[in-house]
Residue frames as qw, qx, qy, qz and C-alpha x, y, z in Angstrom:
[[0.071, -0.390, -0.078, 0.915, 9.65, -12.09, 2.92],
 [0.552, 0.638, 0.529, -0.095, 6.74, -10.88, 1.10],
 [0.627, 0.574, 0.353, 0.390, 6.81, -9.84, -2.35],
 [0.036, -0.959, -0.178, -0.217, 6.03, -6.22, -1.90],
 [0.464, -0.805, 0.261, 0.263, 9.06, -5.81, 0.69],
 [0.717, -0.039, 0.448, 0.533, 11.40, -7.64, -1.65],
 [0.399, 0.724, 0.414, 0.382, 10.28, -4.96, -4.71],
 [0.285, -0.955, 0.075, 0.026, 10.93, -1.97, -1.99],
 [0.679, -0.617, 0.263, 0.298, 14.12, -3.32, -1.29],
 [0.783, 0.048, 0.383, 0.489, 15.42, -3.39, -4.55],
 [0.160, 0.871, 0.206, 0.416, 14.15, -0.29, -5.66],
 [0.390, 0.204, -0.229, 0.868, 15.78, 1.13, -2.68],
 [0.324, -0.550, -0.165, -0.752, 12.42, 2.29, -1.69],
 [0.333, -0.063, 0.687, -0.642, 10.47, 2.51, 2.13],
 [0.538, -0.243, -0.767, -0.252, 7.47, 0.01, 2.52],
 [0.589, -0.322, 0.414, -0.615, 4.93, -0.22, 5.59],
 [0.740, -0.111, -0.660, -0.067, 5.41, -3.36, 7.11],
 [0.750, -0.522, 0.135, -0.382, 4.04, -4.57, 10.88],
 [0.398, 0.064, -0.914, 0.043, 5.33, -8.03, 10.47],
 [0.466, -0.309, -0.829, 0.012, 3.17, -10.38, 12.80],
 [0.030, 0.350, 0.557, -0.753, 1.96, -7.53, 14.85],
 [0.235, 0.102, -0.517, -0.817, -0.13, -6.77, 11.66],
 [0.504, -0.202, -0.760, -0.358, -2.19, -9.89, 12.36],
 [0.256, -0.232, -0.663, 0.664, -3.12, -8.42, 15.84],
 [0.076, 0.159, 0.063, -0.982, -5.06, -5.95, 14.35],
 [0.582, 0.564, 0.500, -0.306, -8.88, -5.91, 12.73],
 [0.544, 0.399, 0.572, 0.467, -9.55, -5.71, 9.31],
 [0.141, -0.955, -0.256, -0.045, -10.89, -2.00, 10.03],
 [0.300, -0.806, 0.395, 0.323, -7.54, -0.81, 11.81],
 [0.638, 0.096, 0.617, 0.451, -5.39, -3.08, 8.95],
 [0.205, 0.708, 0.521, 0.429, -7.57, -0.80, 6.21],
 [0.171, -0.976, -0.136, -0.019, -7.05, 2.50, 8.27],
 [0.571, -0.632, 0.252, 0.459, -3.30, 2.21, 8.90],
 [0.640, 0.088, 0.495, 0.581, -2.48, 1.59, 5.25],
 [0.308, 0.726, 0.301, 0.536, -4.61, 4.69, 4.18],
 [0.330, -0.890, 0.139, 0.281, -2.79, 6.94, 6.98],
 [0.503, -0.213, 0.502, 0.671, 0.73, 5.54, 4.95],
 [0.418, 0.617, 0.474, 0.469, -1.12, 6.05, 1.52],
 [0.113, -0.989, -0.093, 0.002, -2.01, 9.94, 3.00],
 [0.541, -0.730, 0.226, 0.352, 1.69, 10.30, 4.51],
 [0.604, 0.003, 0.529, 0.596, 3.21, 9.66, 1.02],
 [0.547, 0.433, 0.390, 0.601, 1.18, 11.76, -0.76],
 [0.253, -0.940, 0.043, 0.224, 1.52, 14.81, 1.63],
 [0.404, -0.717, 0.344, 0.453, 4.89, 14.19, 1.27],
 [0.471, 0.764, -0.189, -0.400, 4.94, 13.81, -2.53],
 [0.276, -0.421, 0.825, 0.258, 6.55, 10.53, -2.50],
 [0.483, 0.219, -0.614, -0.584, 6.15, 8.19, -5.32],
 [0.821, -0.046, 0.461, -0.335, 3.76, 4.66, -5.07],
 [0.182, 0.372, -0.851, -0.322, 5.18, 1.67, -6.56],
 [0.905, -0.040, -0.099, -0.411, 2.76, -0.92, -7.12],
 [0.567, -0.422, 0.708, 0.017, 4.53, -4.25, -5.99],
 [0.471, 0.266, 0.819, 0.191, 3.08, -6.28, -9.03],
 [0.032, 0.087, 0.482, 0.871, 2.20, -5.11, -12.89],
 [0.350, 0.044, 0.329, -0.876, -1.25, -3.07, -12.31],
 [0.649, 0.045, -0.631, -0.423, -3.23, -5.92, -14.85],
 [0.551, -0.069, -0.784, 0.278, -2.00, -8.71, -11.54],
 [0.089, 0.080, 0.686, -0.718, -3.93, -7.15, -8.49],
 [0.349, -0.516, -0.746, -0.236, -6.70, -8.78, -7.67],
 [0.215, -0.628, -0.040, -0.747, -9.51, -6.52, -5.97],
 [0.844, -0.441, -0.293, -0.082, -9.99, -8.97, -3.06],
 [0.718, -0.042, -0.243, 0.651, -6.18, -7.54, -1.42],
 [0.233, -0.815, -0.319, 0.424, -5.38, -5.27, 0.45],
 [0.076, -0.253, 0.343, 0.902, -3.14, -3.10, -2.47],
 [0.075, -0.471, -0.761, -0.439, -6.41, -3.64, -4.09],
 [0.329, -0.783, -0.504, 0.156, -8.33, -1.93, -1.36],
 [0.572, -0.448, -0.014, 0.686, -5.55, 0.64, -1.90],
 [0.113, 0.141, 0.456, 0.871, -6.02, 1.76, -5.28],
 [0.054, -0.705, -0.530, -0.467, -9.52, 1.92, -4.95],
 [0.329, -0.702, -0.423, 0.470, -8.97, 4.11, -1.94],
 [0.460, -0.292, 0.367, 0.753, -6.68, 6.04, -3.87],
 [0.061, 0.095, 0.402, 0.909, -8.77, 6.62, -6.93],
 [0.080, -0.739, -0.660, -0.109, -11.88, 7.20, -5.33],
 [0.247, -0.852, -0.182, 0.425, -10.66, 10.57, -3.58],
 [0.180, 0.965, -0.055, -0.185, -8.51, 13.06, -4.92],
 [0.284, -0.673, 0.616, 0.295, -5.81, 11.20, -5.52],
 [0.739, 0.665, 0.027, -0.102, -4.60, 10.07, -9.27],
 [0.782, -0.103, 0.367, 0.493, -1.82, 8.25, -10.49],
 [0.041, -0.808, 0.268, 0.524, 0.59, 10.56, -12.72]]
């Protein structure tokens, strides 16, 4: 189970996961679905948990590709 789901789960929190229908997609749709979840969370004012301490993501990943979505637009960590 990947990290990220294992961190959700303990927290009690939701997580976007495909399993293996994930790897059906492009890299393009992969990168578009996660910033529809990123959008859907912060419509709905839910909180983002990073899976790993914010120093340990490397920019080459896709929670990488997350933050910078994240702080290039209008959206700012609290």
């Amino acid at each position: 189970m990947a990290r990220r789901v294992v961190t959700a789960l303990r927290a009690g929190a939701s997580y976007f996961d495909l399993g293996d229908a994930w790897n059906s997609f492009a890299p393009n749709q992969q990168l578009a679905a996660n910033q529809h979840v990123l959008d859907t969370a912060i419509a709905n004012r839910d909180t983002i948990r990073l899976p790993v301490p914010f120093t340990e993501i490397r920019p080459d990943t896709y929670t990488g590709a997350e933050l910078r979505y994240l702080f290039q637009g209008v959206h700012r960590p609290r």
